[in-house]
C-alpha positions in Angstrom: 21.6 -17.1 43.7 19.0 -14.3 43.1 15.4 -15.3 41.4 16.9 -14.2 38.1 19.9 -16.2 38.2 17.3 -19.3 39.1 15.6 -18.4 36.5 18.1 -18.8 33.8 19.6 -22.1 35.6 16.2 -23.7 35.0 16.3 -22.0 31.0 19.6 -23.9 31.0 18.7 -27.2 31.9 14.9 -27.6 30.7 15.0 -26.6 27.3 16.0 -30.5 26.1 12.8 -32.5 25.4 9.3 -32.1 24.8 8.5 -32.5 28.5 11.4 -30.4 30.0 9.7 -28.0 28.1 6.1 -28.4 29.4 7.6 -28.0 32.7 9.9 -24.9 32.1 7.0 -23.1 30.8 5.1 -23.4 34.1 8.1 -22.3 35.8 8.5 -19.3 33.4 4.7 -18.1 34.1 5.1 -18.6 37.9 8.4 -16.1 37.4 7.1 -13.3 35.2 6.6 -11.0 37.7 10.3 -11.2 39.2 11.5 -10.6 35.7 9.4 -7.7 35.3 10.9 -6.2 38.4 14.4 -6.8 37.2 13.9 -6.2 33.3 16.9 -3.3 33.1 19.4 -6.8 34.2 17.9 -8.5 31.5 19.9 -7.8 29.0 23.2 -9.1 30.7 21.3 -12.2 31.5 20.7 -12.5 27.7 24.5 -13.0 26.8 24.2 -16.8 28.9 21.2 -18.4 26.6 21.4 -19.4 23.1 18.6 -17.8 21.0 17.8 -21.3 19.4 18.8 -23.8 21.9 17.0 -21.6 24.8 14.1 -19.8 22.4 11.3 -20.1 25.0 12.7 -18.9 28.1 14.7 -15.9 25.8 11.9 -15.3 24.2 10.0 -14.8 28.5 13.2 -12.6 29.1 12.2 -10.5 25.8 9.0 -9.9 26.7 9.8 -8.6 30.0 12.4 -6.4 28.7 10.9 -5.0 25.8 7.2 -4.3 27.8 9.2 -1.2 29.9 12.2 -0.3 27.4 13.3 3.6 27.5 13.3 5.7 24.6 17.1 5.4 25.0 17.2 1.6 25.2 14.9 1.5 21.8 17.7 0.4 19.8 19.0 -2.0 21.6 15.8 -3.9 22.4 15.4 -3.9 18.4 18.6 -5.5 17.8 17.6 -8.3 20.6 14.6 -8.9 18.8 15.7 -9.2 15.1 18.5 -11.5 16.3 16.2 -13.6 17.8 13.2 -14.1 15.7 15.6 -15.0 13.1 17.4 -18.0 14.9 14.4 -18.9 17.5 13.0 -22.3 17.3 9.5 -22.5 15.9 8.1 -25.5 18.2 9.1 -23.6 21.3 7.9 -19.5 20.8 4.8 -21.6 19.7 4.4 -23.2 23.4 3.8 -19.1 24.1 2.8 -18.0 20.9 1.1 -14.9 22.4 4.5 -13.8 24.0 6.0 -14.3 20.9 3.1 -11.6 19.1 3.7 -9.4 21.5 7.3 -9.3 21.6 7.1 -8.6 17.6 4.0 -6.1 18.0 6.7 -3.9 20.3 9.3 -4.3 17.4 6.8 -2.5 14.7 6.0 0.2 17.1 9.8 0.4 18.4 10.8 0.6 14.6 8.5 3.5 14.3 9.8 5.1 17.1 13.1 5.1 15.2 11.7 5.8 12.1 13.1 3.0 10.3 10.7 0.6 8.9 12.5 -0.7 6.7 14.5 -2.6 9.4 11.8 -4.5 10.6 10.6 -5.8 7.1 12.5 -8.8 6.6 12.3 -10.3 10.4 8.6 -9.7 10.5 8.4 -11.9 7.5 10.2 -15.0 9.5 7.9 -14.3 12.2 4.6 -15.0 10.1 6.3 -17.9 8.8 7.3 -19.5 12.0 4.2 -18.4 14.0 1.7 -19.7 11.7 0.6 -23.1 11.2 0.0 -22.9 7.7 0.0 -20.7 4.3 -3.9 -20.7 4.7 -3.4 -19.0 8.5 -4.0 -15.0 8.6 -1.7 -14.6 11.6 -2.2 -11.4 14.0 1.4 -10.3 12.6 0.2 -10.0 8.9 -1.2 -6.6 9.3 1.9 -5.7 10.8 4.0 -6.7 8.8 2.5 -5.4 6.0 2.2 -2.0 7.6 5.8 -2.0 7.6 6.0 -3.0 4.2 3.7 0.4 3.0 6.2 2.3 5.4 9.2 1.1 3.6 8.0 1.3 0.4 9.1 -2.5 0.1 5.8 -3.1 -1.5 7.0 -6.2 -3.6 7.9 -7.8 0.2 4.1 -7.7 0.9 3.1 -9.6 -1.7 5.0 -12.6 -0.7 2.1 -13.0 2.0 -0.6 -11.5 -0.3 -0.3 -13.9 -2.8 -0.9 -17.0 -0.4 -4.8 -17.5 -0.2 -6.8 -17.2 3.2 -9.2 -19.6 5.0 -8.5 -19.0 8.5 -8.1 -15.6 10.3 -7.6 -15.1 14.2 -9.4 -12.2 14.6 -11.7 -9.7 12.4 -9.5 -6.8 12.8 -7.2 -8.6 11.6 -8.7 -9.1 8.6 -9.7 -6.0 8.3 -6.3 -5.0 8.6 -4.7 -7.3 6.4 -6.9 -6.5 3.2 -7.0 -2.5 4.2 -3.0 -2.7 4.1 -2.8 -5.1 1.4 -4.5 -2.7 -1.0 -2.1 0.0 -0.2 0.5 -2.2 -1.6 -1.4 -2.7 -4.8 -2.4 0.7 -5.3 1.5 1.3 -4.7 2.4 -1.3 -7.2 -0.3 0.1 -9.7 -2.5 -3.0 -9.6 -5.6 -1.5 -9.2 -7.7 -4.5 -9.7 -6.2 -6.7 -7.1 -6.2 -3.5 -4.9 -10.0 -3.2 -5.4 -10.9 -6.7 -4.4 -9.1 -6.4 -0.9 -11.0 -2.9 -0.5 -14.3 -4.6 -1.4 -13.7 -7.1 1.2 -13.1 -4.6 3.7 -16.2 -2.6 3.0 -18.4 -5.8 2.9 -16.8 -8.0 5.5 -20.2 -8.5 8.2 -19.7 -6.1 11.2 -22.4 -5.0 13.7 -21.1 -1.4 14.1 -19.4 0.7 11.7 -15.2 0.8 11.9 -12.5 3.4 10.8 -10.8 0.9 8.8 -14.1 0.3 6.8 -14.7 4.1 6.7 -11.5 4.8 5.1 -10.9 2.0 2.6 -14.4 3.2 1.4 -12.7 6.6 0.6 -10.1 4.4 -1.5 -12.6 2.6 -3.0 -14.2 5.1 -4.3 -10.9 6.7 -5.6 -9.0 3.2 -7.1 -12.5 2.2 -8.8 -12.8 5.5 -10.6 -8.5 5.2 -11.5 -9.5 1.8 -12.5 -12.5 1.4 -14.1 -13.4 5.3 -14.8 -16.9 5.4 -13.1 -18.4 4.2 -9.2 -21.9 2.7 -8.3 -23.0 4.0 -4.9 -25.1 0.7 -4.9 -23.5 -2.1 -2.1 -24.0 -5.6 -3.0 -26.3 -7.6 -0.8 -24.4 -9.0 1.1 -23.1 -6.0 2.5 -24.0 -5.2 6.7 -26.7 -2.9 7.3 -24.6 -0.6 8.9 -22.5 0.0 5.9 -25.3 0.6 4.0 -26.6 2.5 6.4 -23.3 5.1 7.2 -20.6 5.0 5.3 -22.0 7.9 2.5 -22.3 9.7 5.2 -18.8 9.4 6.2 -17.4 9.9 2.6 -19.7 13.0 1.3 -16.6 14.8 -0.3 -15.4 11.7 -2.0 -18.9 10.8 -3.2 -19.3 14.9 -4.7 -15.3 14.0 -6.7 -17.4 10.9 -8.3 -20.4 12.6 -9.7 -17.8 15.3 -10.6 -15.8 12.8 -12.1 -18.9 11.3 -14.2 -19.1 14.8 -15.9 -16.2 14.4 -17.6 -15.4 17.9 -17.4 -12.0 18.4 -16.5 -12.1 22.4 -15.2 -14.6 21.4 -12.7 -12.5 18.6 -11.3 -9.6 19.9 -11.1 -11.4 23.1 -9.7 -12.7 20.5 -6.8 -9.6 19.2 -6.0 -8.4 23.4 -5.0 -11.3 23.5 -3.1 -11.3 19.8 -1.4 -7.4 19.8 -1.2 -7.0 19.9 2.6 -9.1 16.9 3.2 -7.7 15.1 1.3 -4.4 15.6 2.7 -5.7 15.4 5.9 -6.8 11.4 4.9 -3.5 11.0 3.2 -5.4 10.4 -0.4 -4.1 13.8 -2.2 -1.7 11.5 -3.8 -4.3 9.4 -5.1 -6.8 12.2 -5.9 -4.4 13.6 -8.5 -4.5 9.9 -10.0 -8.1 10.1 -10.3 -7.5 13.6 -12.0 -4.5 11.7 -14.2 -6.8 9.4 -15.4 -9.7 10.9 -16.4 -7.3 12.6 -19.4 -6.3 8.8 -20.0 -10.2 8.0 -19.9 -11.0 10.7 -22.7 -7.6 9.4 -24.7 -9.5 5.7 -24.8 -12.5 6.9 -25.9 -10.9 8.5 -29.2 -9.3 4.8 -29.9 -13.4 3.5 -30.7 -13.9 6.8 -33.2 -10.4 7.4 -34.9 -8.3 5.3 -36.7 -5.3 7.8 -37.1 -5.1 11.1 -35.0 -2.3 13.6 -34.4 -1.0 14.3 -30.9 -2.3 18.1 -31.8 -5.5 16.6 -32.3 -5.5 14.6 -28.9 -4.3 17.5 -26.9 -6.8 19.9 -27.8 -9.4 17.7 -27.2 -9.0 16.0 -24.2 -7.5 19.3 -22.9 -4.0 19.0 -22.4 -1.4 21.7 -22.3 0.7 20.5 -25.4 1.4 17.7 -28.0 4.4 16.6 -25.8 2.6 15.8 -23.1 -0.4 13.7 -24.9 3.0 12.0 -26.5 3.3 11.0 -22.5 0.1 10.2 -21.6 0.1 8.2 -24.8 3.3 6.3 -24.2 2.5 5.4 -21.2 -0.7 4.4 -21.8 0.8 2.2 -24.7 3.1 0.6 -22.1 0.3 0.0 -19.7 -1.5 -2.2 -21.8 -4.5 0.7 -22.0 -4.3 0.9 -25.7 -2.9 -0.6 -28.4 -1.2 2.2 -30.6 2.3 3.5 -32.4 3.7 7.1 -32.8 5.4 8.6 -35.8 7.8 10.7 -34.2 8.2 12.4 -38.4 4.6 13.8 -38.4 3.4 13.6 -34.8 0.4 11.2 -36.0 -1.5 8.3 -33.6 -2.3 5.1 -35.5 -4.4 3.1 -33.2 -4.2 -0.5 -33.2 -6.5 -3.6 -32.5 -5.6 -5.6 -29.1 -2.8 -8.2 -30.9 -3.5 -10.9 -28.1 -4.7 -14.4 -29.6 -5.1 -16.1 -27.3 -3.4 -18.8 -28.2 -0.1 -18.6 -27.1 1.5 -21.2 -24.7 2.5 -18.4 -22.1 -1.7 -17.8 -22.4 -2.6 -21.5 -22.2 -0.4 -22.1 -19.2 -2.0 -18.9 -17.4 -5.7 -20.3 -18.0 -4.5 -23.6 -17.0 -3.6 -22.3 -13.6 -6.4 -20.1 -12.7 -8.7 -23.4 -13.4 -6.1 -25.3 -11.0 -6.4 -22.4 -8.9 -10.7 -22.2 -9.2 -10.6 -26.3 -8.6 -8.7 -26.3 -5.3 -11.0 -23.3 -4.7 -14.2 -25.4 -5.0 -12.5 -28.1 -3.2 -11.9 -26.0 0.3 -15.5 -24.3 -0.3 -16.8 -27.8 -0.4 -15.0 -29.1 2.5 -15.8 -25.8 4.6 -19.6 -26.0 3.9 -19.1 -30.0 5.6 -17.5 -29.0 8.3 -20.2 -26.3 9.1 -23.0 -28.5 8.6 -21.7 -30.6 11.1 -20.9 -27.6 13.8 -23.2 -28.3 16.9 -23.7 -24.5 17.2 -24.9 -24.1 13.8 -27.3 -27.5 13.9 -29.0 -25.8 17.1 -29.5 -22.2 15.6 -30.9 -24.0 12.2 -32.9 -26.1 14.0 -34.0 -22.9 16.3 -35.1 -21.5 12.9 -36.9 -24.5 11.4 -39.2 -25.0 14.2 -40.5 -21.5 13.3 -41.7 -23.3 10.0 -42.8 -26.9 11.7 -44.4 -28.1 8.2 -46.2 -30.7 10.2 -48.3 -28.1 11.1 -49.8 -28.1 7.5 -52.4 -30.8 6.3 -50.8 -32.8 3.6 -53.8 -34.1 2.6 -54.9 -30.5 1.9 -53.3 -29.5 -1.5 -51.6 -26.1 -1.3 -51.9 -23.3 -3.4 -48.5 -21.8 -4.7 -48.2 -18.4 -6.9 -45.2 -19.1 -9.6 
C-alpha cells in the first residue's frame, strides 16, 4: 500500500465522530506533502470517498489537486469542486476552513480561465453559507462571489448576500471588496442609492495608505452621485482617513473636470468632454456609465420644467433641454414616468405634457408596513450598536490605550480648590 492509498484507508475509517475527526485531520496535515507529489492520481482516488460522508479528507485531496491543475485539466477540477461544495458537510470543511477558501478561490479564477462565470454563481453561494458562522459574518468568499455575480450579469444573485447586514468582517480587503463589488450590482440593477452607500463606505473605510479599490470606487462615486442626485461635493466627511483626503483628487482629476462640467449644465460641453476623455474612461471600464451621467443630465433639465410648467408639449421639451426630436423626449419622458422621477401623463392626440403632483399619501397599508420595518430594522440596529460599544469598553487592549491617553490629562494635577475659568 503506497502513502496515497494510506491515506484514503485512514479518510475511510476516521471520518465517524467528532474525535475520529480531530485525529484524521492531524494525519491529513502530516500527509500534504505526499499528496502534493501525487496530485495528477488524485483524481482516481476521488472515485473511493463520498463527498459528504468523507468532506474533510476530499476536501485535503482537492486542495492538492486543484493547487497544480493544467490548463487542460481546468475543467475537470471545476466539476470536482461544484460537486463537492454542494454535498460537503459543513462541520467538517470547517475543521480546515482555510482549505476549504482556498479550494473555492481556485474555482473563481479556474471559472475565469474558462470564461464562464456564470457556472460558478450558484456553488459559490452554498459555500458562503456553509463557511460562515452567521448572516452577520462577511466571509473571505463574499467578494468572490459577488465578483462572479457582476461577471454573469446574475446581479439579482448578489443581492441575496447584500441584503443580509454586516458586523463582522475577516479582513479589510475584504470589505473593501465586498462594498466595491456590491455597488456594481446596484449600479447594474439601477439602484443608485444603495449603490452609493457601499461606494461611500469604500472611500471612507480608515486605511493608513491609499488602495486601488478606494481609488476606483471614488471614480464611481463621483459618476453614480451625479446619475443620482445630479450634482458632487468634493468635500469628505470627517471621518474620512487623511490619506483619502489627502490623494484621491489627485487620482480622479478627469472625473473631477466631468463634475464641474456637469454643474454647467451645458450639454455641448459635456458631451464635447466625453470625445475628448473617451479613452480613459474605457480604459477604467466607466464609458458605460459616463454616457449615464450624459443620459441624465437631459433627465435633470426635464425635472426642472415639472417646478415651472404645468402643461408643456414634447416640442416644447425637446427644444429646450436639447434633444434631437419630440419622439425622443416622449422616451426620456416615459421612462422617466416609469422611474418614479416625475409624476406626469402624455396625450398621444396633441403631443402635450401635463405634469402631476407626487399621488403618494402616505397612508397606505403597503406604506405603513414599509415604515414599520425600517423602525424594526433601525431598533435591532441600535440594539447591536449598543451591545458592540459593551463589548469594546470591556476589551483589555482598548482599556490600556484609553487609559495611555487619560494619564496625558491626570486632572489631579489641577487644584480643585482653585476655581477654573472656562470660555462658553
Amino acid at each position: 500500500m503506497d502513502a496515497v492509498e494510506r491515506v484514503v484507508a485512514q479518510i475511510q475509517g476516521l471520518s465517524g465522530s467528532a474525535a475520529d475527526l480531530n485525529n484524521l485531520h492531524v494525519l491529513l496535515k502530516q500527509s500534504e506533502d505526499s499528496l502534493r507529489a501525487n496530485f495528477s492520481r488524485l483524481p482516481s482516488f476521488l472515485l473511493q470517498l463520498d463527498t459528504s460522508a468523507h468532506s474533510l479528507g476530499y476536501l485535503y485531496f482537492l486542495d492538492a489537486y486543484t493547487a497544480s491543475v493544467s490548463r487542460d485539466q481546468t475543467n475537470e477540477a471545476v466539476l470536482l469542486v461544484a460537486r463537492f461544495i454542494s454535498s460537503c458537510l459543513a462541520e467538517q470543511i470547517r475543521l480546515a476552513h482555510h482549505k476549504f477558501i482556498c479550494v473555492c478561490k481556485r474555482f473563481k479564477d479556474q471559472l475565469i480561465v474558462l470564461s464562464a462565470p456564470m457556472r460558478g454563481v450558484a456553488p459559490m453561494l452554498t459555500a458562503i453559507h456553509k463557511i460562515r458562522p452567521s448572516s452577520e459574518h462577511l466571509t473571505t468568499l463574499h467578494p468572490d462571489f459577488l465578483s462572479l455575480c457582476v461577471l454573469a450579469k446574475c446581479y439579482k444573485t448578489g443581492l441575496s448576500v447584500l441584503e443580509d447586514d454586516v458586523f463582522e468582517v475577516d479582513q479589510p480587503k475584504d470589505l473593501f471588496l465586498y462594498c466595491y463589488y456590491g455597488a456594481l450590482i446596484y449600479i447594474g440593477l439601477k439602484k443608485f442609492e444603495k449603490a452609493l452607500e457601499l461606494l461611500h463606505n469604500v472611500v471612507t473605510a480608515p486605511m493608513s495608505t491609499l488602495n486601488a479599490i478606494a481609488v476606483e470606487a471614488y471614480k464611481k462615486y463621483i459618476l453614480v452621485s451625479l446619475i443620482h442626485h445630479g450634482q458632487f461635493s468634493t468635500h469628505f466627511p470627517k471621518y474620512t482617513s487623511s490619506v483619502c483626503q489627502r490623494s484621491l483628487k489627485n487620482f480622479t482629476q478627469t472625473y473631477l473636470e466631468l463634475a464641474n462640467c456637469y454643474s454647467n449644465g451645458k450639454i455641448v460641453e459635456l458631451e464635447t468632454f466625453l470625445q475628448v476623455n473617451k479613452d480613459k474612461f474605457e480604459v477604467d471600464n466607466n464609458l458605460g456609465l459616463v454616457k449615464q451621467v450624459v443620459s441624465s443630465i437631459y433627465k435633470r433639465n426635464i425635472q426642472r420644467l415639472t417646478q415651472t410648467y404645468l402643461t408643456l408639449s414634447l416640442q416644447d421639451i425637446a427644444t429646450t433641454v436639447q434633444l434631437n426630436s419630440p419622439k425622443e423626449a416622449e422616451m426620456y419622458v416615459l421612462q422617466m414616468i416609469q422611474d418614479g422621477h416625475i409624476y406626469a401623463t402624455i396625450n398621444q392626440k396633441d403631443g402635450m405634457v401635463r405634469f402631476l403632483e407626487d399621488p403618494e399619501q402616505y397612508k397606505t397599508c403597503e406604506m405603513i408596513e414599509h415604515i414599520d420595518c425600517s423602525i424594526q430594522r433601525i431598533m435591532s440596529l441600535s440594539k447591536k450598536l449598543a451591545s458592540v460599544d459593551e463589548l469594546i469598553s470591556c476589551d483589555p487592549l482598548y482599556l490600556t490605550k484609553v487609559g495611555k491617553e487619560r494619564q496625558r490629562f491626570d486632572f489631579d494635577d489641577y487644584d480643585s480648590s482653585v476655581p477654573q475659568k472656562f470660555t462658553i
